[in-house]
SERONU-800084 format. One record per residue (C-alpha): residue number from 1; x, z, y. Coordinates in Angstrom, 3 decimals, padded with zeros to 6 digits. Layout:
! residues N
r i:NUM | x:X | z:Z | y:Y
...
END
This chain:
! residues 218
r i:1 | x:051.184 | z:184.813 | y:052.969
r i:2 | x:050.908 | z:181.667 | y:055.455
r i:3 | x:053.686 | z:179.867 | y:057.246
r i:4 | x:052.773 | z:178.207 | y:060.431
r i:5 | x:055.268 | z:175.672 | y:062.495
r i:6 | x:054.680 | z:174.364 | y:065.014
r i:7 | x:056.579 | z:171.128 | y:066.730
r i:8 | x:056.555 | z:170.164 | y:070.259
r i:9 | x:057.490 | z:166.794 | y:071.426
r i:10 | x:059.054 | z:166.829 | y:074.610
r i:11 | x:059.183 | z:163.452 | y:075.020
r i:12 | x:054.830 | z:163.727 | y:074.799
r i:13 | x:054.707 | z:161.295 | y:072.025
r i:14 | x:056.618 | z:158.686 | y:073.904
r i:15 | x:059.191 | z:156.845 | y:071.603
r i:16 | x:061.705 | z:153.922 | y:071.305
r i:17 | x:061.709 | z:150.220 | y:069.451
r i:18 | x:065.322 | z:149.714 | y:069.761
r i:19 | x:067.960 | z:151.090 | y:067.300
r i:20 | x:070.508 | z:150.604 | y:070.135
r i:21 | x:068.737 | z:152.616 | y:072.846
r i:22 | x:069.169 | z:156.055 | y:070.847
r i:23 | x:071.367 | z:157.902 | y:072.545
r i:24 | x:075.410 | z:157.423 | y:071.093
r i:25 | x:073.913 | z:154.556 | y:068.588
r i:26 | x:074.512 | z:151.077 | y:068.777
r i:27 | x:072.302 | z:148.196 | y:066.591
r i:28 | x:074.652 | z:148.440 | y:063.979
r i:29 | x:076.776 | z:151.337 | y:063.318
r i:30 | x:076.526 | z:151.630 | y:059.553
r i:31 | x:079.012 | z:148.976 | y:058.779
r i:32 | x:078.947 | z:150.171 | y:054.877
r i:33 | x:075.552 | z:148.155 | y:054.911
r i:34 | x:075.551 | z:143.989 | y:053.503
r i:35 | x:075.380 | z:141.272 | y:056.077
r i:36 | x:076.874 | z:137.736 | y:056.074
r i:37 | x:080.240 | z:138.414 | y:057.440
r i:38 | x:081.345 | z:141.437 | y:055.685
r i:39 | x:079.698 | z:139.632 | y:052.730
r i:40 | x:081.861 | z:136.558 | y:052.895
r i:41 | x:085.516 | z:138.895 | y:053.421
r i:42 | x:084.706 | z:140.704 | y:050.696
r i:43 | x:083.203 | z:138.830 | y:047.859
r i:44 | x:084.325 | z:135.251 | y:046.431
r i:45 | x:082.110 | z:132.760 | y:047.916
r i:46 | x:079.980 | z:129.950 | y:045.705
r i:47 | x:082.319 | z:127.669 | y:044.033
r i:48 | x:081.408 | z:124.507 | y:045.222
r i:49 | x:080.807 | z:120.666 | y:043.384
r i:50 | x:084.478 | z:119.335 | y:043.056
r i:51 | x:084.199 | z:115.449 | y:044.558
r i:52 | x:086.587 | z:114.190 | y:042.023
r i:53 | x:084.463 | z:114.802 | y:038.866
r i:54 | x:081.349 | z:116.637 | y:040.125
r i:55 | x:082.147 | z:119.664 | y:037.699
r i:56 | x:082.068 | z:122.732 | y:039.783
r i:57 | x:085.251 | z:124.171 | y:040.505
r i:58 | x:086.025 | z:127.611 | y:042.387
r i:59 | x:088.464 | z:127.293 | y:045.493
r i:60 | x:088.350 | z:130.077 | y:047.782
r i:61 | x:090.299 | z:133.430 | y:047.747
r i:62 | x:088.872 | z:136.277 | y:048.346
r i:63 | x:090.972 | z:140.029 | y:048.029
r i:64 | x:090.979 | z:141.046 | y:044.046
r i:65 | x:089.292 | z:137.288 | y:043.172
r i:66 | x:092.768 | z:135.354 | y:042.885
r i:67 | x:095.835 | z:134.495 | y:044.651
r i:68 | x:096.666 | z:131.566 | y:046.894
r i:69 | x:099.191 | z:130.192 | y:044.040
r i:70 | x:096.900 | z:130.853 | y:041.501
r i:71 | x:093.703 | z:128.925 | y:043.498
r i:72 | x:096.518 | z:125.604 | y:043.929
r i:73 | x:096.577 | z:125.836 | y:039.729
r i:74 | x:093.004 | z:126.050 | y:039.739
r i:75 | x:092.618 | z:122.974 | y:042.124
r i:76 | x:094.540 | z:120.752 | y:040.399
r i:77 | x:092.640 | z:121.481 | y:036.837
r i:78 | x:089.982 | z:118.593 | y:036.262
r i:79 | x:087.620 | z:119.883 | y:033.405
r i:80 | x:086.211 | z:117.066 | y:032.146
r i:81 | x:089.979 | z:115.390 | y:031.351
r i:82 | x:091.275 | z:119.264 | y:030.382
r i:83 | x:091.062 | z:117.478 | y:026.855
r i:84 | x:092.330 | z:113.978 | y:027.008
r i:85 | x:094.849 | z:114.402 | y:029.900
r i:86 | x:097.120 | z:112.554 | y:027.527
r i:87 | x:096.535 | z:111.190 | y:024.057
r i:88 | x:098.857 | z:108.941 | y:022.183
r i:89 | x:099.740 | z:107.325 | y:018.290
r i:90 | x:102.982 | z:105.820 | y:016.940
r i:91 | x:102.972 | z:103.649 | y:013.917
r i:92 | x:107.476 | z:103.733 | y:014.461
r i:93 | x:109.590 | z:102.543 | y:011.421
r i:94 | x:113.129 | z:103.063 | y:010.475
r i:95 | x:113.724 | z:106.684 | y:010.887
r i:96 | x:116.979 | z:107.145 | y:009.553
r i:97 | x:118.128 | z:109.980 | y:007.291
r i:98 | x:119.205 | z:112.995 | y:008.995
r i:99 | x:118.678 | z:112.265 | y:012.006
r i:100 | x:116.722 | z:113.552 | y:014.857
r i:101 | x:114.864 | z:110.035 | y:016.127
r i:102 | x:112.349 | z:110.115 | y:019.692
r i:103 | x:108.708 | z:108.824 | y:019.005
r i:104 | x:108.426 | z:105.813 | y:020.958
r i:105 | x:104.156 | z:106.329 | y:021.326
r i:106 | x:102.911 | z:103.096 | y:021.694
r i:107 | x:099.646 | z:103.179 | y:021.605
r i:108 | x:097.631 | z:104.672 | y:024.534
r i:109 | x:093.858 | z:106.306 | y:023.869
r i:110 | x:094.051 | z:108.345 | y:027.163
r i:111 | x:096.529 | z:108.846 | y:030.027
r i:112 | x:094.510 | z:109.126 | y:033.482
r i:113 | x:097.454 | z:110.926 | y:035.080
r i:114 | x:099.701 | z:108.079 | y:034.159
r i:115 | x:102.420 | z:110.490 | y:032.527
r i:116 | x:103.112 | z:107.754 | y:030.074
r i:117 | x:104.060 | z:104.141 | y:029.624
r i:118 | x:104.019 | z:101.918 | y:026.587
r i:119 | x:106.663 | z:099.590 | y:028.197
r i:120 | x:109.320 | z:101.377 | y:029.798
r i:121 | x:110.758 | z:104.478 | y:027.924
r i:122 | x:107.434 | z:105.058 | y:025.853
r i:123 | x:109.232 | z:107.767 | y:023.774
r i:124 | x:109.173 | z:110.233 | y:027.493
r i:125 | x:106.384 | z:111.816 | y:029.210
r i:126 | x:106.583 | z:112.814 | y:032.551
r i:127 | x:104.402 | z:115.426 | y:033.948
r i:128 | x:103.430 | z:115.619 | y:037.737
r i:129 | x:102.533 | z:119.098 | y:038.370
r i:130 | x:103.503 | z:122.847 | y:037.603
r i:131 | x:101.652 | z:124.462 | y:035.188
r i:132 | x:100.521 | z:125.515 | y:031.679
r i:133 | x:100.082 | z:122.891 | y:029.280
r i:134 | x:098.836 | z:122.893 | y:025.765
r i:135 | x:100.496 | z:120.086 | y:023.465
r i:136 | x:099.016 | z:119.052 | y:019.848
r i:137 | x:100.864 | z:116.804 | y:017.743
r i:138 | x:100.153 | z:115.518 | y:014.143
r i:139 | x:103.144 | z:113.904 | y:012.105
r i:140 | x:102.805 | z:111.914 | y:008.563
r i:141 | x:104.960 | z:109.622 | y:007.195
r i:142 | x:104.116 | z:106.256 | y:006.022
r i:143 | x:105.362 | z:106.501 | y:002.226
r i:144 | x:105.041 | z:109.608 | y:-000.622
r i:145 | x:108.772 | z:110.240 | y:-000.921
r i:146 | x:109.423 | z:113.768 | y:-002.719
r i:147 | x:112.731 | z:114.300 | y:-001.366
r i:148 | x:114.427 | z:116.333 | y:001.508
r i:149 | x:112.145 | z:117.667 | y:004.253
r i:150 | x:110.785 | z:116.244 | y:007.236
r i:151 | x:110.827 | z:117.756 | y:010.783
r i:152 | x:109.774 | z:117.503 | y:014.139
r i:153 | x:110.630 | z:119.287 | y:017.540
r i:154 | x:109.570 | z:118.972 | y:020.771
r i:155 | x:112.462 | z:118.832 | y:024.044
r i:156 | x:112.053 | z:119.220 | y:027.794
r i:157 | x:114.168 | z:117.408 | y:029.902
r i:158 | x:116.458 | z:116.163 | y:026.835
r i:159 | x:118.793 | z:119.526 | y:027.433
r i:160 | x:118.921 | z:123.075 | y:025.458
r i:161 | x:117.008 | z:124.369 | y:022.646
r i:162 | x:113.437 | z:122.515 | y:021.552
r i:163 | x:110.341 | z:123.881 | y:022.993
r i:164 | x:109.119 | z:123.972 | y:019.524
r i:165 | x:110.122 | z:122.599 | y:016.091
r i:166 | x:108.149 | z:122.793 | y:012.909
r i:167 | x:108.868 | z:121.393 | y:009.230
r i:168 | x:107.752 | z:120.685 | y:006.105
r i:169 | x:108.844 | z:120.528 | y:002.356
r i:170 | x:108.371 | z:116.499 | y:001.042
r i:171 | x:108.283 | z:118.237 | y:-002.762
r i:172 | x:105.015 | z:120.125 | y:-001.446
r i:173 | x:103.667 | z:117.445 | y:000.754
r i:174 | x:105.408 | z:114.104 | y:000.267
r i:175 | x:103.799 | z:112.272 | y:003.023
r i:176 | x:105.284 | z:114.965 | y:005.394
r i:177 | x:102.083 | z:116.170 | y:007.303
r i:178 | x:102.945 | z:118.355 | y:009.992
r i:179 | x:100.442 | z:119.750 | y:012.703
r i:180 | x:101.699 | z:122.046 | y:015.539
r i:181 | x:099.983 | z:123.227 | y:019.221
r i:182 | x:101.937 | z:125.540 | y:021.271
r i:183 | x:101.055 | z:126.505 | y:024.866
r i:184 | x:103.995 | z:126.052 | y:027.364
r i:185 | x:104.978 | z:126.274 | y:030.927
r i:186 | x:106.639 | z:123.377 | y:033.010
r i:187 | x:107.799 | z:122.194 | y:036.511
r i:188 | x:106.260 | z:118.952 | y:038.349
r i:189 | x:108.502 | z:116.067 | y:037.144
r i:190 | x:109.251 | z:117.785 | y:033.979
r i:191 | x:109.509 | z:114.930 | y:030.754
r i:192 | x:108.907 | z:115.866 | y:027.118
r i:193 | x:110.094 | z:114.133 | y:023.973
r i:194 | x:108.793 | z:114.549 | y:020.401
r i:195 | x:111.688 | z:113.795 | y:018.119
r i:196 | x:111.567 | z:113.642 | y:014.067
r i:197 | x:113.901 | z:114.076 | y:011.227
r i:198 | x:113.790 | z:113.475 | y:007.715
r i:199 | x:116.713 | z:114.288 | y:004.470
r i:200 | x:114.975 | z:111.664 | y:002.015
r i:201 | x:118.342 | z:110.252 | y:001.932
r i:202 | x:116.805 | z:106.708 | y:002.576
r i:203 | x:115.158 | z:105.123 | y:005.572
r i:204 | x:111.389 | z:106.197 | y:005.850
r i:205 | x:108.566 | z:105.077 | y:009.042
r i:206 | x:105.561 | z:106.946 | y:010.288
r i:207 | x:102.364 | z:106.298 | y:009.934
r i:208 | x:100.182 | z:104.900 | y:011.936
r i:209 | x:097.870 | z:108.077 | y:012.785
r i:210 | x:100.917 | z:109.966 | y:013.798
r i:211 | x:099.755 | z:111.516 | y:017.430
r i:212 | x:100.263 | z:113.533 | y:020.062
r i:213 | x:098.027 | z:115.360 | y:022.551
r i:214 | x:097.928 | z:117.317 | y:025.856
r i:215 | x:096.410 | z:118.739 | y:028.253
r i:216 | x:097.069 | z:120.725 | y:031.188
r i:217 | x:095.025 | z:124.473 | y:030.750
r i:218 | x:095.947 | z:126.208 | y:034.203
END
């Protein structure tokens, strides 16, 4: 069995170049396909090299890629201070029995968003933007001293409960080391104060490598 077609072309062979001069198509109607524009309203574009560290940093928006509140976080985030935004040591004496006592850091290793001083209220640090933080501190005590407990809290803005507050047993540990991180959200202009306690029932002083970190994560 054979099957013959045959196809005429009315147009005898003649044909056109241009897309557009089809009849009822224009250059580009299929505007499912990639080009530069749709590319750039859809997708996030390349992060660029952020001029105030050269780490690259992303700072557009984009639909689905992140918000306009969440890019601001993202722009004030420097990642090659995200460890050492702040990092201070106390060597304080004459903590007083029961009672809760501010650090007064004086000692500076790092602080190049100036939320500290070492001469006017050293025991506060202010913070200068909204945000998520992550705070480290290490506490020891100067002396072994078996008695009572030792504590240590952390306040914002001097009112309420502590953000966090941590203690330890001197019969298990009677230099008192404590170590606590915690994660925690705060406005611009927010201050933070590390205060300790001890129930020796005398008058005890930190040590020297007692120390505090942060670092703002987002």
């Amino acid at each position: 069995m054979t099957f013959k077609k045959t196809f005429e072309d009315s147009a005898g062979g003649a044909g056109v170049s241009d897309h557009g001069a089809l009849t009822g198509l224009s250059d580009d109607d299929h505007d499912q396909y990639h080009n530069d524009v749709r590319g750039d309203a859809r997708y996030a574009e390349k992060i660029h090299v952020d001029s105030r560290d050269g780490h690259p940093v992303a700072t557009t928006t984009a639909p689905g890629f992140q918000s306009a509140a969440d890019k601001a976080r993202l722009d004030g985030v420097r990642p090659n201070n995200a460890y050492a935004d702040l990092s201070l040591s106390a060597n304080q004496t004459g903590i007083a029995h029961a009672t809760w006592t501010p650090i007064y850091w004086n000692m500076e290793a790092a602080d190049p968003r100036n939320w500290h001083s070492n001469t006017t209220s050293p025991e506060l640090i202010t913070l200068d933007s909204t945000g998520f933080y992550l705070i480290t501190v290490y506490q020891r005590w100067a002396s072994p001293n078996t008695s009572g407990a030792r504590f240590i809290r952390v306040k914002v803005n001097g009112a309420g409960g502590p953000l966090f507050e941590d203690s330890a047993s001197a019969a298990t540990d009677s230099i008192g080391r404590i170590t606590v991180a915690r994660q925690f959200a705060v406005s611009a202009s927010d201050f933070l104060v590390v205060e300790v306690n001890q129930t020796s029932g005398s008058i005890l002083d930190l040590h020297s490598v007692t120390s505090m970190g942060i670092a703002r994560i987002l």
